[in-house]
N, C-alpha and C positions, 0 to 999 in steps of 0.2 A: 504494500500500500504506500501509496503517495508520502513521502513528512508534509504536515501541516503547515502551515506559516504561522499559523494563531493557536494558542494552546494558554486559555484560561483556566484555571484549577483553583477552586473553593475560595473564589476572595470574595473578600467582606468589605466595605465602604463605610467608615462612619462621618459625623462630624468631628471637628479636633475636640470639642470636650465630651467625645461619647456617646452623650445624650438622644442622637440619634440614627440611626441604620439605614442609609441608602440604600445599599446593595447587601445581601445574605446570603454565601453559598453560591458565588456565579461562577458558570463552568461555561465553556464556548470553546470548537473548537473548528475552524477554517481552514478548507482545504482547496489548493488549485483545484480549481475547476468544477468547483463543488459550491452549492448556492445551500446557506443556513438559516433559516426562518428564527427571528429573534419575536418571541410573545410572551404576554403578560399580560395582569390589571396595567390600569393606569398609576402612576406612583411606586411599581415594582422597582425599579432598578435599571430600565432594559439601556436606556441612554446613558446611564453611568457604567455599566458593564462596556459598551461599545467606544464609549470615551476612554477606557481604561487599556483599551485596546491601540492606543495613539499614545500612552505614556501622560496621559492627562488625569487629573481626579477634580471636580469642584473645588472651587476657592473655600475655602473655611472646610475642605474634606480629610481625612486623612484614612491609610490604611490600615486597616485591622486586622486582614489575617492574608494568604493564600499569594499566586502569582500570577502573571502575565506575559508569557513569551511570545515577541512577533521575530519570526526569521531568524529565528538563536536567540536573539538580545532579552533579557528583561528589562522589559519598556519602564517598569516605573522606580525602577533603580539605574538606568541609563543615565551617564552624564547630559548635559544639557545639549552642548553641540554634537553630539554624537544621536542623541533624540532628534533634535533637528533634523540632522543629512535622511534620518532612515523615513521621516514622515514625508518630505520631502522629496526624494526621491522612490519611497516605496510602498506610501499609504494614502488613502485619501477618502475622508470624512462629506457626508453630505445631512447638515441638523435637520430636527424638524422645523427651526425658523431658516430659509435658506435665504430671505431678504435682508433679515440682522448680518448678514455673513456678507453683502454684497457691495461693493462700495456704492453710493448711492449718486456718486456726481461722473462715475464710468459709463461710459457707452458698454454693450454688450460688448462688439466687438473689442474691443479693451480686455474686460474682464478675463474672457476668452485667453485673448494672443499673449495677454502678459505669464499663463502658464502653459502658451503649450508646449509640448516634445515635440521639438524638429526632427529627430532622428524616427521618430513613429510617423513622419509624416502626417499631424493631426490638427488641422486646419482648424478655425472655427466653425467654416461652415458645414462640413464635417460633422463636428459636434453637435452642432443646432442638427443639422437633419437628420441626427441618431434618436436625438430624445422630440422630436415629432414636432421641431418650430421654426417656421420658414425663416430664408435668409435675411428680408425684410426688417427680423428683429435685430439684428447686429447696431441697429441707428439707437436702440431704445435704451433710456439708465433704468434701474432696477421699478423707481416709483412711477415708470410706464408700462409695468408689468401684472400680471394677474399673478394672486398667491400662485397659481399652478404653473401661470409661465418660468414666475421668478425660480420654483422648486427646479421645471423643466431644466434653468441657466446652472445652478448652483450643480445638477447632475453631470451636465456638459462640462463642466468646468472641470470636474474629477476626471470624463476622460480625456479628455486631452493632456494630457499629464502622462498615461502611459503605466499607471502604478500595477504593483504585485497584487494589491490588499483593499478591497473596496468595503466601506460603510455604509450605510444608508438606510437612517434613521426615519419612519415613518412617510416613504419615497412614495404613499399611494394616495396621503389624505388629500381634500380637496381636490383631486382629478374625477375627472366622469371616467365612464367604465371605458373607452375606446380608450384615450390616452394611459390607461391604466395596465389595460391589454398592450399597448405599443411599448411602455417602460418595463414589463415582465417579458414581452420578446426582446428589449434590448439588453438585460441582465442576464438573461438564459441564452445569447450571443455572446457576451463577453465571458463568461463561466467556459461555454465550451469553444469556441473559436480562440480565444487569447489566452484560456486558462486563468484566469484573475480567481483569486477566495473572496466570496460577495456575501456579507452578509446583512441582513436585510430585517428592521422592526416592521410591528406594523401590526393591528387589529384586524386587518381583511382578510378573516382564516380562509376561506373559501381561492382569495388570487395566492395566500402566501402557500398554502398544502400545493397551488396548482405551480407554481415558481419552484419552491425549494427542494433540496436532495435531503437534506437534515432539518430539524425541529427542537428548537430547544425552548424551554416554558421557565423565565425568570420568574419565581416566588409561585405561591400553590399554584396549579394549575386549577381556576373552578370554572366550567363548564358554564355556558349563558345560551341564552334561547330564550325569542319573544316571537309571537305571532303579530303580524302587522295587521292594525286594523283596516278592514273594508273602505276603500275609497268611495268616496258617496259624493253623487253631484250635489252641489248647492246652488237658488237661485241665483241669477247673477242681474245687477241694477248698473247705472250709469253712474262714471264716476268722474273726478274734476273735470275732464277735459271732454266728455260726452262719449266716450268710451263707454265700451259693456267690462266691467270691473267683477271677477268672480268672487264669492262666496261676500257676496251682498246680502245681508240678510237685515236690514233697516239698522244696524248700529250705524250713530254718526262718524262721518269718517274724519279723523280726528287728524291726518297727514293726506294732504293729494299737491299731486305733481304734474303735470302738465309740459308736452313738448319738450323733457329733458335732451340736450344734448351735450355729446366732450367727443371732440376731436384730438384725436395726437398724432403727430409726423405724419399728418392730412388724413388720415384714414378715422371715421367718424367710429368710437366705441360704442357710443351710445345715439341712439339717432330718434330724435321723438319720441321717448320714452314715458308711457305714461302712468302712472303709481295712486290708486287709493290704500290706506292702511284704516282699519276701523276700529273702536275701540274694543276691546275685548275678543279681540280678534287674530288669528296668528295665519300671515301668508306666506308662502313659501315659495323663493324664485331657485328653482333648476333651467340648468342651460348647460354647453360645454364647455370645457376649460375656456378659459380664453375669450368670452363670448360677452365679458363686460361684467361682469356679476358684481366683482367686489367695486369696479366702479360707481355702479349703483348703489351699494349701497354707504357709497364715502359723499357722494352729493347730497344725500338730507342731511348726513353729518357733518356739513360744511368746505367738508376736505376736500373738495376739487373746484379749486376758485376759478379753473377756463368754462366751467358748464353754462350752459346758458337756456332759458327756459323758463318754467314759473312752481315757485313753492309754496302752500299754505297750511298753514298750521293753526288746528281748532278753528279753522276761518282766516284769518290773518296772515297775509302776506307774507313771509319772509326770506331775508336776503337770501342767496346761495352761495357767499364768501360767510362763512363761519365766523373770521374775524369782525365783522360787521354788524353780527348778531348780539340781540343783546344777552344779558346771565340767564335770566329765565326759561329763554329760547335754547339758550345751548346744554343747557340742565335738560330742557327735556326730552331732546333729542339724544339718543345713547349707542353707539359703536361698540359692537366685541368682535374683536377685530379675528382674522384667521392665525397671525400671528400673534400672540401677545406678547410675547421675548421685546417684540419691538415698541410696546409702546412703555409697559413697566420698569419704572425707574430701580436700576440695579442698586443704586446707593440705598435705596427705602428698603422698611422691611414691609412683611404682607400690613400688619397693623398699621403701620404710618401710611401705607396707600389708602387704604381705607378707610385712615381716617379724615383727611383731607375731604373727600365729597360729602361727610357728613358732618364736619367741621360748620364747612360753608351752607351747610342747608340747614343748620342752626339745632342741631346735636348737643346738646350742653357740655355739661362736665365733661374730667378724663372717666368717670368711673363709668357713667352711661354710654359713654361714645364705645368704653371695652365692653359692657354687654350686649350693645347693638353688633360689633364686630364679632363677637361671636358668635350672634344668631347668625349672620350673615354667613360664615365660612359653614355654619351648621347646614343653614339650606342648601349649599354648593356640596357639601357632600364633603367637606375636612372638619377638622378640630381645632382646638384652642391652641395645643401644640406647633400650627402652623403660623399663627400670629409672629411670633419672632422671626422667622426665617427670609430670608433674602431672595429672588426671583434663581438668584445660580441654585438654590437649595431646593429645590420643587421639579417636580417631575415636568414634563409639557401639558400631560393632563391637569397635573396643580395647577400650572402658572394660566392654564385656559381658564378653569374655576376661579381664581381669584380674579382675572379678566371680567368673567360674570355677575361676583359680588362686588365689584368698584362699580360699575356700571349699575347693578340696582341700588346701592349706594345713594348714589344721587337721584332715585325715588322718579325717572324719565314716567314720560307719557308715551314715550314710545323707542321701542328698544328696538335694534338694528343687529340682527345676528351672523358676522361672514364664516361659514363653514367652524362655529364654534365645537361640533364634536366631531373634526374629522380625525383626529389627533388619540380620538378615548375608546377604549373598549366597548363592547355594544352593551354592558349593563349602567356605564358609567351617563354612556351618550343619552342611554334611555331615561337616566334618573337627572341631568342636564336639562332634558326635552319637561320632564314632567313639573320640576322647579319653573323651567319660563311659562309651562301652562298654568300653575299654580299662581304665580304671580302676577300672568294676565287676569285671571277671573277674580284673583282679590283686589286687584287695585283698578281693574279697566281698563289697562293699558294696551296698544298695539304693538304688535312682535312679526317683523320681517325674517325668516331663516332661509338663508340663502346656504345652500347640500345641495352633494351630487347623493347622498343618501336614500335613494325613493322609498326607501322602507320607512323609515324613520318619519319621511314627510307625508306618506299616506299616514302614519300612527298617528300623528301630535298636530298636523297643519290643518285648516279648516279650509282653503284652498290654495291652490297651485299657480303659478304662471311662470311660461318658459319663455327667458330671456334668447329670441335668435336677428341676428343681424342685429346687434344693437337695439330691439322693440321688442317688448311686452306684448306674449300673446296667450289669449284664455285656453290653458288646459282643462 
């Protein structure tokens, strides 16, 4: 048999004062040519076991037990420049944030050419047409990309490099099923054409059983399974713009949008796009990668100052540069975003983010503002134990949850969700989905989720609409 390049044996991850356990018992072993299915809950370990595999541990981590060999070396006893040269030339990591990772004032092409191997002959364009995005995009910086485009970049970027040793931490979320299918025939290319050890996280047993050679299950393995409920038509009324708007059912609509448009590098993303949200109500936009989604839903959020169109909110007019808005307006508008690595501040801890929106929304004391933060991490599905910890100290499924308790935090009228459980296990996602229903039918509020999930948005959505060519149309 083959020698392995990766050979993890019973290590443990703690913090430096103990107190608490990243990883327990992680074993992993990679082999040329062989593709390894990395699974778990949410919060297991699976991105610290695979970071441990780079000679890395979290900041404020330390190790507690076992080892980690890549290529002979033990990686986390490696001097520094010597860890360098082998990641460098022989490893290469793909996060589940892969826009935090991208420099954000580089053209693609940039990001590309500045690693690739000349001696592999591996071009950028090359690389884009491996992971399924035309040449076209070489012109774009990272913040004219869709969550899935940016993932698609950050994958490209690993090959052309040329390395022995591939990572690829949660490489499926937020793709629709084609793109999903194109990036498991491009990993099951590189495994057996180039021989690379790939190993691969990820919640989607179904693509990861069909991808991988091996299977390994970070922390218990427990078994989940939910029956999707019956999709059922709902009347559908006219909504801002004289549009037929689905699952109208007489709540007022509390957000409509009218003739949204945002061009970039002349090609229009969103092209008369028109949007009612109603109160107590949850819509749900699918489309393909790529097809504008997180755009949409960054324009009620303010965040795309080139859009141009019309917004109202409860009635009332409001701007579509963010900055322009006033508190109240932007309090009730609320983003969770697909990333959240990017927008939580790494200096705060979970508590001080949280506390800040209920600061300003007039939370009193320090004693109440800690018991409201822990109701809050309570409804997200963590504990009080997570209150101290840092965004590097949280899983991706953590740092998403804490994403969804900052955001109800500030108590919105209307919550805006980009592919928040692409990232979670399916009992995690379900118990995500059932907290924003819970939250709509107690407070009134409207709930945007944008998923390539169709299971999840037949469960929990009350209707549908598929984002194509830049327009909203009635599923």
């Amino acid at each position: 048999m083959t020698r392995p390049h990766v050979v993890v044996d019973d290590l443990t991850v703690t913090t430096s004062d103990g107190l608490h356990t990243l990883l327990t018992h992680g074993a992993l072993t990679l082999r040329p040519g062989k593709i390894t299915a990395i699974s778990g809950e949410s919060g297991s370990g699976k991105t610290t076991l695979m970071q441990a595999v780079l000679g890395h541990l979290p900041p404020g981590a330390r190790l507690g037990a076992g080892s980690v060999r890549v290529l002979g070396h033990d990686v986390l006893r490696l001097p520094p420049d010597e860890l360098r040269a082998l990641r460098r030339e022989h490893l290469a990591f793909v996060g589940q944030d892969p826009g935090s990772a991208l420099n954000p004032t580089m053209r693609v092409r940039t990001l590309l050419g500045e690693l690739a191997d000349d001696t592999a002959h591996r071009d950028p364009g090359w690389a884009l047409d491996r992971v399924g995005l035309p040449a076209s995009m070489t012109g774009r910086r990272p913040g004219e990309l869709s969550g899935g485009q940016q993932r698609r970049v950050a994958l490209a970027r690993a090959l052309v490099r040329g390395v022995d040793v591939l990572l690829v931490d949660e490489p499926f979320a937020g793709l629709d099923a084609r793109v999903r299918d194109g990036i498991v025939e491009l990993l099951r290319e590189l495994a057996d054409e180039e021989g690379l050890a790939i190993g691969v996280s990820g919640h989607q047993a179904a693509t990861l059983d069909a991808l991988a050679d091996e299977h390994v299950v970070v922390g218990p393995a427990v078994p989940v399974s939910y029956t999707p409920a019956p999709c059922t038509a709902t009347p559908a009324g006219r909504g801002a713009s004289g549009g037929r708007i689905p699952g109208d059912t007489g709540d007022s609509v509390i957000l409509a949008g009218a003739g949204i448009r945002l061009v970039r590098g002349g090609q229009p993303v969103l092209d008369g796009a028109d949007i009612a949200l109603r109160r107590g109500r949850s819509t749900a936009v699918v489309g393909a990668s790529g097809a504008g989604k997180t755009s949409l839903a960054r324009v009620p959020a303010g965040l795309e100052s080139p859009a141009t169109g019309t917004l109202h909110l409860d009635g009332d007019r409001i701007n579509l540069r963010g900055s322009r808005r006033r508190r109240d307006v932007r309090r009730a508008i609320q983003l969770v975003p697909q990333n959240p690595m990017s927008t939580l501040n790494p200096a705060r801890t979970v508590a001080e983010t949280l506390a800040r929106p209920l600061q300003r929304s007039g939370v009193g004391d320090g004693g109440r503002r800690t018991q409201v933060i822990d109701e809050l991490l309570e409804s997200v599905g963590l504990t009080g134990e997570h209150r101290t910890r840092y965004p590097h100290e949280l899983s991706g499924g953590q740092r998403q949850r804490v994403s969804v308790a900052r955001a109800l935090a500030h108590r919105p009228e209307v919550l805006i969700c980009d592919e928040v459980t692409s990232a979670l296990d399916e009992a995690t996602a379900a118990s995500i989905m059932e907290l924003l229903r819970d939250v709509m039918d107690e407070r009134r509020i409207a709930v945007m989720v944008i998923s390539h999930d169709l299971d999840l948005v037949r469960r929990f959505c009350d209707s549908t609409l598929t984002l194509t060519a830049g327009r909203l149309v009635e599923t």
